[in-house]
C-alpha positions in Angstrom: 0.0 0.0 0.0 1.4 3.1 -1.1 2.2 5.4 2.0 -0.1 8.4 2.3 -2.1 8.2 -0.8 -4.9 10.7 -1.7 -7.3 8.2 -2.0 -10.0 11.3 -2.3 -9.4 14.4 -4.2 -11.6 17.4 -4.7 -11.0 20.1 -6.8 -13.0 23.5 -6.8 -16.6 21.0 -6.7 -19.5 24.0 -6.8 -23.1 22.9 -6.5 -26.7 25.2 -6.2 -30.1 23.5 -5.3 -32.3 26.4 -6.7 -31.3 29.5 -5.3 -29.4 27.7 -2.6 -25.7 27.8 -2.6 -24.8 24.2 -1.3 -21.3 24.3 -2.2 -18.8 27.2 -3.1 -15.8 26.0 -4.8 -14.7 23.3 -2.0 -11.5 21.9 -2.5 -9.5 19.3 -0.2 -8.1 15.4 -0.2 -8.2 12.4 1.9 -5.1 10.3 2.3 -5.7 6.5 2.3 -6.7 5.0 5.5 -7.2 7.8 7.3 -11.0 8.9 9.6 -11.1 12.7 7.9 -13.9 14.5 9.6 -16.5 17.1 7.5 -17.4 18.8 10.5 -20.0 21.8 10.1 -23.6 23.2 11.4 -27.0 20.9 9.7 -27.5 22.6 6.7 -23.4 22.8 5.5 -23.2 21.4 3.1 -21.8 18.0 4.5 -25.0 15.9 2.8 -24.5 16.8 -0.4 -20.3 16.3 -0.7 -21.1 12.8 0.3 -23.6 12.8 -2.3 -21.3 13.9 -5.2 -18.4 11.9 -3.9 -20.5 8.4 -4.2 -21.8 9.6 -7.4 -25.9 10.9 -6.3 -25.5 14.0 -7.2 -24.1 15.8 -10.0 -21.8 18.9 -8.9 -22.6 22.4 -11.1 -18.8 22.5 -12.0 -15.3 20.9 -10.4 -13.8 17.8 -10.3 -13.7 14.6 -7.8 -12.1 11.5 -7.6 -12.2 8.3 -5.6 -9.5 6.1 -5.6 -8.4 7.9 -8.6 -11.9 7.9 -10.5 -13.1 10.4 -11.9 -16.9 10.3 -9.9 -18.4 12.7 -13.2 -17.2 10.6 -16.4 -16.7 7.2 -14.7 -18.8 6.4 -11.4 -19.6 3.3 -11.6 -15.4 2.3 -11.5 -15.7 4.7 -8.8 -18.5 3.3 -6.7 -16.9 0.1 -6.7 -14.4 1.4 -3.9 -16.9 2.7 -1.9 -19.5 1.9 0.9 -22.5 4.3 2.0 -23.8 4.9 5.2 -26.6 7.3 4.9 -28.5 9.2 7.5 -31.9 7.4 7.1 -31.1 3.6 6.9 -31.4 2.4 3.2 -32.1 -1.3 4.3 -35.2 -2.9 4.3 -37.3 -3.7 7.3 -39.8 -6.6 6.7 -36.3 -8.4 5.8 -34.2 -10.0 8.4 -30.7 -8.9 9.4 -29.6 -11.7 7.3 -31.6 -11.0 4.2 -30.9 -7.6 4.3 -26.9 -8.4 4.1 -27.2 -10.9 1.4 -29.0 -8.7 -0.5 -26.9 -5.8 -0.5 -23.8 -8.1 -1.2 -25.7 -8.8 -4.5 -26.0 -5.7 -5.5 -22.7 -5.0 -5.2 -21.7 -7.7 -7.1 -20.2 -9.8 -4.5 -19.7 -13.8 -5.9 -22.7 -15.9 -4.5 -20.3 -18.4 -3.0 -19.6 -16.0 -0.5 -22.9 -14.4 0.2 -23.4 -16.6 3.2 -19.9 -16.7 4.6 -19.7 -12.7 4.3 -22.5 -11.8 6.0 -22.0 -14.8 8.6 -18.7 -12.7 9.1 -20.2 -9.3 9.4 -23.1 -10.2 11.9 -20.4 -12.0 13.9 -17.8 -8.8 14.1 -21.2 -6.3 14.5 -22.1 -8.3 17.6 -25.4 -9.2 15.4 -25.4 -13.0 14.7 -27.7 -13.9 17.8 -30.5 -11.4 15.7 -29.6 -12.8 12.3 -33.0 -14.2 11.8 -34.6 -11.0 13.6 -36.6 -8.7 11.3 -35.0 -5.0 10.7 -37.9 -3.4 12.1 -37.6 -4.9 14.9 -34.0 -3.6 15.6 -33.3 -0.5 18.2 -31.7 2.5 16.6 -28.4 1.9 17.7 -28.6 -2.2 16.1 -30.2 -0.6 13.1 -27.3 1.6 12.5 -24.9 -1.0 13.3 -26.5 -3.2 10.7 -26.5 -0.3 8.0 -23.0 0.0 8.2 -22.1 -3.5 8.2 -24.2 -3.6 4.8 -22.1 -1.0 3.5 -19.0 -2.9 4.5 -20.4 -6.3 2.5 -18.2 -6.0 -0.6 -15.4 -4.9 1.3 -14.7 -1.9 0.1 -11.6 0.7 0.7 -13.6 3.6 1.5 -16.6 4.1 3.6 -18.8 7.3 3.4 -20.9 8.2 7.3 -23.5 10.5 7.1 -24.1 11.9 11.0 -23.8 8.3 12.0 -24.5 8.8 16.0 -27.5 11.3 15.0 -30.7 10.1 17.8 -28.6 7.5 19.2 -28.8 7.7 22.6 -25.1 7.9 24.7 -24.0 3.8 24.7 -25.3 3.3 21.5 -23.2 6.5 20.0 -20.2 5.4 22.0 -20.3 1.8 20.5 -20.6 3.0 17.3 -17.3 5.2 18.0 -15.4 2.1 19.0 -17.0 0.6 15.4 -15.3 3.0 13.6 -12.0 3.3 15.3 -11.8 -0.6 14.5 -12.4 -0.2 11.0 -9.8 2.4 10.6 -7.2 -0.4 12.4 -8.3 -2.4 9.3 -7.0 0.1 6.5 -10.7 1.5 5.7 -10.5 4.9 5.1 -13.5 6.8 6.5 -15.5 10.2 5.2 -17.0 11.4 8.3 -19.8 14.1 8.4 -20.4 15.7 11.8 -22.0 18.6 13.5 -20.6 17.0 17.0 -17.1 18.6 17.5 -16.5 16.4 20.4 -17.3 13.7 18.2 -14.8 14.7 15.4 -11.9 15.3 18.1 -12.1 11.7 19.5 -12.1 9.9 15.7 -10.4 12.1 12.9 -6.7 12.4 12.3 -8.1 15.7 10.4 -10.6 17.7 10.1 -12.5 20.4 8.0 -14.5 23.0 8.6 -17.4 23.9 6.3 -19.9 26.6 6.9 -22.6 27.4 4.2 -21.0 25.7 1.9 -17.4 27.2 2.0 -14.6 25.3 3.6 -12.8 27.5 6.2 -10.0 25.8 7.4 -8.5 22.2 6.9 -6.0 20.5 9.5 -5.4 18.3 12.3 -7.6 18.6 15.5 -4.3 19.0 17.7 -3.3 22.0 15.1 -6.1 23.9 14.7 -6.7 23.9 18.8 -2.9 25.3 18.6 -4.4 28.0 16.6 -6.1 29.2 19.4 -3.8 28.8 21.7 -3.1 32.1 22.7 -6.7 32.7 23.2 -8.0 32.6 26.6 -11.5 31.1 27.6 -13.5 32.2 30.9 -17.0 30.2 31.4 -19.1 31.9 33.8 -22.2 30.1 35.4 -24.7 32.7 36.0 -28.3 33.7 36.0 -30.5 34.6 34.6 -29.0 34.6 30.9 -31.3 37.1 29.3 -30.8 37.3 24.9 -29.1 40.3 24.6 -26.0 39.1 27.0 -23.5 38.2 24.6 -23.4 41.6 23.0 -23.4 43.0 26.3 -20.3 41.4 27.0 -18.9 41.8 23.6 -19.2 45.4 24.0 -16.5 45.0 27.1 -12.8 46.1 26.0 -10.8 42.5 25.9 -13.9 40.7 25.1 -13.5 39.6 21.6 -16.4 36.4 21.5 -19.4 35.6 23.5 -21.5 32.3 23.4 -23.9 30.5 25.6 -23.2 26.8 26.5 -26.3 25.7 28.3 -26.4 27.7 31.5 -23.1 29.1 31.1 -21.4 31.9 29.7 -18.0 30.7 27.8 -15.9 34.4 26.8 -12.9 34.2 23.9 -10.4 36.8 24.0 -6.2 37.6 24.2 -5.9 39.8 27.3 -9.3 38.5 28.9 -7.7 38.3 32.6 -7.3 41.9 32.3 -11.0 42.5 31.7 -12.2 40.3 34.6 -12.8 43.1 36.7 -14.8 45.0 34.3 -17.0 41.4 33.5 -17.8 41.1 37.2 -19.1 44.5 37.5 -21.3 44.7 34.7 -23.0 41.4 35.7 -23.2 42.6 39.5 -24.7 46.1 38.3 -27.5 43.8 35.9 -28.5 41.9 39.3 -26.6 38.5 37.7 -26.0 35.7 40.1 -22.3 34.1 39.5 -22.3 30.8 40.2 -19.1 29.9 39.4 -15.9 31.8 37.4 -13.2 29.5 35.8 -10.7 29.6 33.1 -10.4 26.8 30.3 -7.7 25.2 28.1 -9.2 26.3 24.3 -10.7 22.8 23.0 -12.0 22.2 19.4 -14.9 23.9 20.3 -13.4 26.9 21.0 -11.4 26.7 17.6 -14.5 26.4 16.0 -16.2 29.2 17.2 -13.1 31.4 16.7 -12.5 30.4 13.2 -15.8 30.2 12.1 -17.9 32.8 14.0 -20.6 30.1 14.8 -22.0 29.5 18.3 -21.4 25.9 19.5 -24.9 25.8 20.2 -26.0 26.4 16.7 -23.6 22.6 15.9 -25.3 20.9 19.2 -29.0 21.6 17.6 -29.4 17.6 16.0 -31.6 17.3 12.7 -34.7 15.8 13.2 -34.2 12.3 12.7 -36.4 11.2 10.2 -39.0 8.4 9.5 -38.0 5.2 8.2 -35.0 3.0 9.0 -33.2 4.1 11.6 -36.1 5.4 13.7 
């Protein structure tokens, strides 16, 4: 295997639903057998790169490959390295887990004399195989998405796309499906990872980028772009009450260079911020604010999110509905 391979490359892919501006001119690469995360709010853009790069959607203008096919003029050579894991399950509940799995592996071609053995092999290593002979409707979320993902993996391929793959799990059933992925990077799979969960990008990807209405704003490792912010320094403030117009309030203080709300607590961004604690005390004493609690943080992801984006954390912990069908 040929060392750190761009095993993805997009160049300059634009694409417009409408009036809507999905994509603007996005370029980047994956190198082979890396988790590279697509982290940005719902409504990113994230959907519809996975879309182009498995060859759903058309893009207005650019260029994309996939282990060096080109995904416009030859998709189908394309597809044939890839694996999709969609939001909304695309497996079929009145069949069995099973059914579903030998199904899939004929649609991807996969010889019949190995239907039975592969999807023996993938029920086995999903911790499925005592609910082979279950019904997919009858599966929880988190063994529905667990299923959906081994179906993608059925014809083994190099490079496996997951859309928001923890989106309405609940926490064991997210965290399992962490430990899922970490395994299947150990095994040379590269993964394409779309997330609005920072937290969950800083625990799996080796890099990450950031896209916000459609533009990508800055590509790197989670460790480097939290160095970025290093000389940044974070105060979170638990207080109340929190009325709507506190963040400019405390923008408007000299030092104070970001404001957001994180649940009940106020987290400030700035470079001299210890010199302005005096001034943030008093203006919350003078507006009858009860402090809770004052402490200083070490910038996380989150924070270099916020900084380099301009968008509120809260905005990326709002989930998309999840929708009807199979994964609910």
């Amino acid at each position: 295997m040929e060392e750190n391979k761009e095993i993805i490359q997009v160049q300059g892919i634009s694409k417009k639903f409408g009036e809507i501006q999905a994509l603007q001119e996005i370029s980047f690469s994956v190198k082979e057998g890396e988790i590279f995360g697509f982290l940005g709010p719902n409504g990113a853009g994230k959907t519809t790169t996975i879309k182009i790069l498995s060859g759903l959607v058309k893009p207005a203008s650019g260029l994309a490959f996939v282990n060096g096919f080109n995904v416009i003029s030859d998709p189908v050579r394309a597809k044939e390295s890839v694996g999709v894991v969609p939001e909304s399950s695309n497996l079929y509940a009145e069949l069995t887990a099973r059914e579903n799995l030998i199904y899939m592996a004929q649609l991807y071609g996969v010889p019949k004399k190995e239907w039975e053995s592969r999807s023996e092999e993938l029920l086995r290593e999903f911790n499925l195989f005592d609910r082979a002979h279950t019904k997919f409707q009858g599966f929880s979320r988190g063994m529905k998405r667990r299923l959906t993902i081994a179906a993608a993996l059925v014809h083994r391929p190099r490079i496996l796309f997951l859309d928001e793959p923890t989106t309405g799990l609940d926490v064991m059933s997210a965290r399992g499906l962490r430990g899922i992925v970490k395994k299947l990077k150990e095994k040379g799979v590269t993964i394409f990872l779309t997330t609005h969960l920072i937290g969950e990008a800083e625990e799996l990807c080796d890099r990450v980028a950031i896209i916000v209405k459609g533009q990508i704003r800055v590509i790197d490792t989670p460790m480097v772009l939290k160095m970025k912010v290093q000389d940044t320094e974070v105060i979170e403030i638990k207080m109340q009450p929190m009325p709507a117009t506190i963040t400019k309030e405390m923008e408007a203080i000299p030092g104070v260079e970001k404001v957001t709300i994180v649940e009940d607590r106020l987290r400030l961004y700035g470079k001299t911020l210890h010199e302005s604690i005096g001034s943030i005390i008093s203006h919350l004493d003078q507006g009858g604010r009860k402090i809770f609690s004052i402490q200083t943080l070490t910038p996380t992801l989150e924070d270099a999110f916020v900084k380099l984006t301009g968008v509120d954390a809260e905005v990326m912990r709002i989930d998309k509905p999840v929708k009807m069908g199979g994964i609910n």
